[in-house]
N, C-alpha and C positions, 0 to 999 in steps of 0.2 A: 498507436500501440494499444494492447487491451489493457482487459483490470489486471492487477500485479496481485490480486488474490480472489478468492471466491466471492461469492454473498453469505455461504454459507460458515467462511474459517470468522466477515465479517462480524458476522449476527455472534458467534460463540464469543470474538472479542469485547463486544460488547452487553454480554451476556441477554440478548434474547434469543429465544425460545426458537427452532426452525421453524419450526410449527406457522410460529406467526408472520401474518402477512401485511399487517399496517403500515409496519416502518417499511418497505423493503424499498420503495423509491427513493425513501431519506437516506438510505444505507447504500446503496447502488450508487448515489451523488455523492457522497464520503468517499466511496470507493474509487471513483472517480476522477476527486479532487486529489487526495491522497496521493493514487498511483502517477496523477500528474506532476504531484512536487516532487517525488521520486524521482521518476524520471529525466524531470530537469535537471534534480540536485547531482546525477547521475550523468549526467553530459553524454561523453562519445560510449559510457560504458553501457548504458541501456542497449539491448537486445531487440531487437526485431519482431526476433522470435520467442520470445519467451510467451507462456501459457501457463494458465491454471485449467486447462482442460484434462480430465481424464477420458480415455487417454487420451495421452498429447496426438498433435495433430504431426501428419506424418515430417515435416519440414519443424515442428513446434522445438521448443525447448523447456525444460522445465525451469521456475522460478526460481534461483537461488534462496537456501533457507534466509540467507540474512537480508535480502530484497525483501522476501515477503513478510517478516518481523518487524521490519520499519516500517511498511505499509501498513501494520495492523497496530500499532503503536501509533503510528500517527492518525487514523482515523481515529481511535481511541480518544485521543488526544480534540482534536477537531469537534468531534462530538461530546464533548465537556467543555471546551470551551466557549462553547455557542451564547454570542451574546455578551459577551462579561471583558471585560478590561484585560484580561488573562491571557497571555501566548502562549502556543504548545511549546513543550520544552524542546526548543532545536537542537539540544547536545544528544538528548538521547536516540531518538529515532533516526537521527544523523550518523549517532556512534557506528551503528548494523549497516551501515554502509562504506565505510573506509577500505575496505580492501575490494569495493566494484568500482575505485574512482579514481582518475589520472590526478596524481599531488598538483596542486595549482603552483603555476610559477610566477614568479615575481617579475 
């Protein structure tokens, strides 16, 4: 499955410039890592299809807003945490997902 947002919605989350190009590989591997615990955390509901291409590709689908808020929250997150003793907050970025996710049973 691709990235669950751009480089571009990236870099504004974490307020650098488009302009600039140093981070974009560090940013690219967030995006990456991100859209992967997404995903997971997201089991049978993840999409195939889904894209952040404009436009979407003919078969594409577009990202759900609240998929792509948790992706950018959590990369946020991942990139402040780097290093430090500190876990991203799982409630929150977790929160923007509850209504793409089969309730777990017991």
């Amino acid at each position: 499955m691709a990235a669950l947002v751009t480089l571009a919605s990236a870099k504004d989350q974490l307020h650098v410039p488009v302009t600039t190009t140093d981070r974009d590989e560090d940013i690219q591997a967030l995006i990456d890592r991100a859209s992967a615990m997404v995903i997971t955390h997201l089991k049978s509901w993840a999409v195939v299809e889904w894209s952040v291409e404009d436009p979407l590709p003919v078969d594409g689908v577009a990202v759900p807003g609240g998929v792509e808020i948790a992706t950018l929250l959590l990369i946020g997150q991942l990139d402040e945490h780097r290093g430090d003793d500190a876990t991203p907050d799982a409630e929150l970025w977790k929160s923007f997902l509850i209504p793409f996710r089969d309730p777990a049973l017991a």
